[in-house]
C-alpha positions in Angstrom: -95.9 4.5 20.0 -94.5 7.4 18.5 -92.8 7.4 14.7 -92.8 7.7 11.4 -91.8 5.3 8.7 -90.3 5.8 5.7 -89.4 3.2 3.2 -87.2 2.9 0.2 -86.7 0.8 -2.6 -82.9 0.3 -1.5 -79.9 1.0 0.3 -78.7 4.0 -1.5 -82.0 5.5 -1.9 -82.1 5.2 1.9 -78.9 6.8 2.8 -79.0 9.4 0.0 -82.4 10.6 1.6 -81.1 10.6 5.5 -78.0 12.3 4.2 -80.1 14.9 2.7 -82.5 15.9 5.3 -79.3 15.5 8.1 -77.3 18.1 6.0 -80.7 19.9 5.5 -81.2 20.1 9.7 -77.8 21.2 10.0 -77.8 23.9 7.3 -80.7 25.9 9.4 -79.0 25.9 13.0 -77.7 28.7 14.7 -73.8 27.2 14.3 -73.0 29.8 17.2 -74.8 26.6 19.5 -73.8 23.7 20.2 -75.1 20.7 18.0 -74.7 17.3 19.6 -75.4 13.6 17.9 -74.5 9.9 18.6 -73.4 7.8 16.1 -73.8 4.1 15.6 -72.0 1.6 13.7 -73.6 -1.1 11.1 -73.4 -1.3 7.0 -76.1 1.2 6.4 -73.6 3.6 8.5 -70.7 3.0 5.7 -72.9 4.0 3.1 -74.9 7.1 5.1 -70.8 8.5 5.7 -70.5 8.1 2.1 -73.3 10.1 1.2 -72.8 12.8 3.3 -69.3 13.6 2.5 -70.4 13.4 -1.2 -73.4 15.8 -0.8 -71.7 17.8 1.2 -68.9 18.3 -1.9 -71.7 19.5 -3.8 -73.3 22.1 -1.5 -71.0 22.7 1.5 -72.6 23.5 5.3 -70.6 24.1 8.2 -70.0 21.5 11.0 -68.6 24.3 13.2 -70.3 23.1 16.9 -71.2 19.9 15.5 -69.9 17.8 18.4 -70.1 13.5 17.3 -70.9 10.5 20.3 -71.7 7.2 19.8 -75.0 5.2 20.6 -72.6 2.7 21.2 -69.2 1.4 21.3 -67.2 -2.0 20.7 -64.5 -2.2 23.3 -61.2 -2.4 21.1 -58.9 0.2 20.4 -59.7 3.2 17.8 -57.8 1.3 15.0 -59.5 -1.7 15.1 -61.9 -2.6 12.3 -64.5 -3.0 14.6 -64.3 0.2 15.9 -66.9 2.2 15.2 -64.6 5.3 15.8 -62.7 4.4 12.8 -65.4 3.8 10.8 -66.5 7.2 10.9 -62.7 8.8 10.9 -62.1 6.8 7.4 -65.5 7.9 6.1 -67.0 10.7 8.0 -64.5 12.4 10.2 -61.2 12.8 8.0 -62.9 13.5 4.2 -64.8 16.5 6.4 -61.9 17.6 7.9 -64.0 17.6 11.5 -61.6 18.5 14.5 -61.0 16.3 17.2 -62.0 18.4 19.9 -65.3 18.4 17.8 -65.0 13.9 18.0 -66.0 11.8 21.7 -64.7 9.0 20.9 -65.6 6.2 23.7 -62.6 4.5 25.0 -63.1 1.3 24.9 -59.4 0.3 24.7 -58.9 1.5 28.7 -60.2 -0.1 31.9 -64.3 0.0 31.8 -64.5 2.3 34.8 -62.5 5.3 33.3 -64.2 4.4 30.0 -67.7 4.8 31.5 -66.7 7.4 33.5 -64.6 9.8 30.3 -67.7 9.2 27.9 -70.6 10.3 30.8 -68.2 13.2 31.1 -68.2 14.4 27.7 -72.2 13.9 27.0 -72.8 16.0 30.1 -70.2 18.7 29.5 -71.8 19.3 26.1 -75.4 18.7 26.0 -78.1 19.8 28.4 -79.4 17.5 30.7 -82.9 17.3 31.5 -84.8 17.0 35.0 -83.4 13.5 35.8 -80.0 14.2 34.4 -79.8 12.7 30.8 -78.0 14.8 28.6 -80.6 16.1 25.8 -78.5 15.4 22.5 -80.1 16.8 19.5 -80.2 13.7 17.2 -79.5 9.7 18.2 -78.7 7.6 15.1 -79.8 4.1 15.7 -79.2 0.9 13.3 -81.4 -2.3 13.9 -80.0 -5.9 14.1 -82.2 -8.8 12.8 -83.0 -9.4 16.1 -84.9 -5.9 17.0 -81.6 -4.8 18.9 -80.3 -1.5 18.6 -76.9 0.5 19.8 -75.9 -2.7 22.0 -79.7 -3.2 23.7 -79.9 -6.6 23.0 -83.8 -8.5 23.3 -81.9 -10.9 26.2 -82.0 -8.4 28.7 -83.7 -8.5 31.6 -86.2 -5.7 32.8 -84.1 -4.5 35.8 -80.9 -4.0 32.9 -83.3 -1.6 30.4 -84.3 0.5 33.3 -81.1 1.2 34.7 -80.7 5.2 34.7 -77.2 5.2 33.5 -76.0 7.5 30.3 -73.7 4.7 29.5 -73.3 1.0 30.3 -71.2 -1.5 30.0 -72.8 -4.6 28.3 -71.5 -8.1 26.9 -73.1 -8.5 24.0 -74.3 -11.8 21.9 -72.2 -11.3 19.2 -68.5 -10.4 19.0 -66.9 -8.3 20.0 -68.5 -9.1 23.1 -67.9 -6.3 25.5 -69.3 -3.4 24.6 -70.3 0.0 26.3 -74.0 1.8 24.9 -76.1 4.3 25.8 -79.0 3.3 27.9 -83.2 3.6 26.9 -83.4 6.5 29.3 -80.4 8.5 27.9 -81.4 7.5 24.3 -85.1 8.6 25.0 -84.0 12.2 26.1 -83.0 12.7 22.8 -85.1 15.6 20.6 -84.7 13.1 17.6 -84.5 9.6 17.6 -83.7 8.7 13.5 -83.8 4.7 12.8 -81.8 3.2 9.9 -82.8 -0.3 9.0 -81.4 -1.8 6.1 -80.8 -5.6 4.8 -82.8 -8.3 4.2 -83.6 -10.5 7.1 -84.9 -8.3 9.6 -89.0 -8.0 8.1 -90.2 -9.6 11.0 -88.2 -7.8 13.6 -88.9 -4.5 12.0 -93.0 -6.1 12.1 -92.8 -6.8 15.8 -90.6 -3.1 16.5 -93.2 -1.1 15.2 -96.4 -3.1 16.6 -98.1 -1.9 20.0 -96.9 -5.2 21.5 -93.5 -5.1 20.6 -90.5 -6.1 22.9 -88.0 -5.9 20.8 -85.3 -3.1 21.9 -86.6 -1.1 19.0 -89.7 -1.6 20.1 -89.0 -0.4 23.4 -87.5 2.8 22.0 -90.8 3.9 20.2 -92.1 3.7 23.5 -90.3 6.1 25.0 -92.7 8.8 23.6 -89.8 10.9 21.0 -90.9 11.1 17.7 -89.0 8.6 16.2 -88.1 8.4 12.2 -87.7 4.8 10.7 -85.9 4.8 7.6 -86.3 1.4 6.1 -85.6 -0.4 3.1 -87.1 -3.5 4.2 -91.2 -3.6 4.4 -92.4 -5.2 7.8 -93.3 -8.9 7.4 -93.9 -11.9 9.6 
């Protein structure tokens, strides 16, 4: 298993720190290339937003090329509260002033086919893909549920779903919204950088079991993958 975990004494220590390296990362590319990312949803998300747009106040970097997709996506439409498009328009997107040609948003609102098939489009169009055709995004965000899920991988899956090669997937997940469309292990896995963000009491023993060699939590199955994953936590493993 490959990662790095770093742990915090709370939520705002946590997101202060991710903010800062992320805006760090960004501030040394060449902004005349393409940047690419996939966002997730989740608490920790509101107050990682937060901190960006308030660091970013302080000492401004460019998010020319900076192009945002999503780990994963509820199937509702862009002004729903569950969205995790609007989400990151009301925190991330609008107080940056990020364009929307930069923004992928996945369309959950239409028919599943044309949803699947407009967000595989986008990846692809903007990232490089490697040998077996996953696009190579430069950073995946994850979040972790209590139970060891992450983007909408959730533990009840069965073997033949986790290693279906799609980019994207359509998925019915165990808690609502139900349907739901996320990146798949094999498109996450291409990733240069895989960052983690687990924050909340509750989820001890699934962060324990995610980070052991005999893991088979979704999580866990990530840090297989063999990226270098970072772990930002402000919960300490436990049983």
């Amino acid at each position: 298993m490959a990662y790095e975990l770093l742990t915090f004494a709370n939520d705002k220590e946590l997101a202060e720190e991710v903010a800062r390296r992320w805006l760090a990362e960004l501030a040394k590319r060449d902004t005349s290339v393409i940047y690419t990312v996939a966002l997730s949803g989740g608490r920790i998300t509101k107050a990682f937003f937060n901190e960006i747009v308030k660091q970013n106040k302080t000492k401004p970097i460019s998010f020319d090329g900076v192009y945002f997709f999503w780990a994963d996506e509820r199937c509702v439409p862009p002004t729903d509260p569950e969205s995790n498009y609007a989400v990151a328009k009301e925190l991330l997107f609008d107080p940056l002033g990020i364009p929307e040609r930069q923004v992928h948003r996945i369309r959950g609102e239409e028919r599943e086919l044309l949803a699947l098939s407009d967000a595989v489009s986008n990846i692809c169009n903007a990232a490089k893909l490697n040998a077996a055709g996953q696009p190579m995004l430069d950073l995946v965000f994850l979040g972790m549920g209590e139970d060891g899920h992450v983007a909408s991988l959730f533990p009840q899956e069965v073997e033949e779903e986790r290693q279906k090669p799609e980019i994207y997937r359509s998925v019915r997940a165990v808690k609502p919204p139900p349907q739901r469309i996320t990146l798949g292990y094999k498109a996450i896995g291409a990733a240069k950088d895989i960052w983690v963000l687990v924050s909340g009491a509750g989820k001890e023993k699934a962060l324990a079991e995610s980070i052991s060699p005999n893991g088979e939590t979704p999580l866990a199955k990530v840090l297989k993958l063999g990226n270098q994953a970072k772990i930002f936590s402000d919960v300490k493993p436990g049983r």
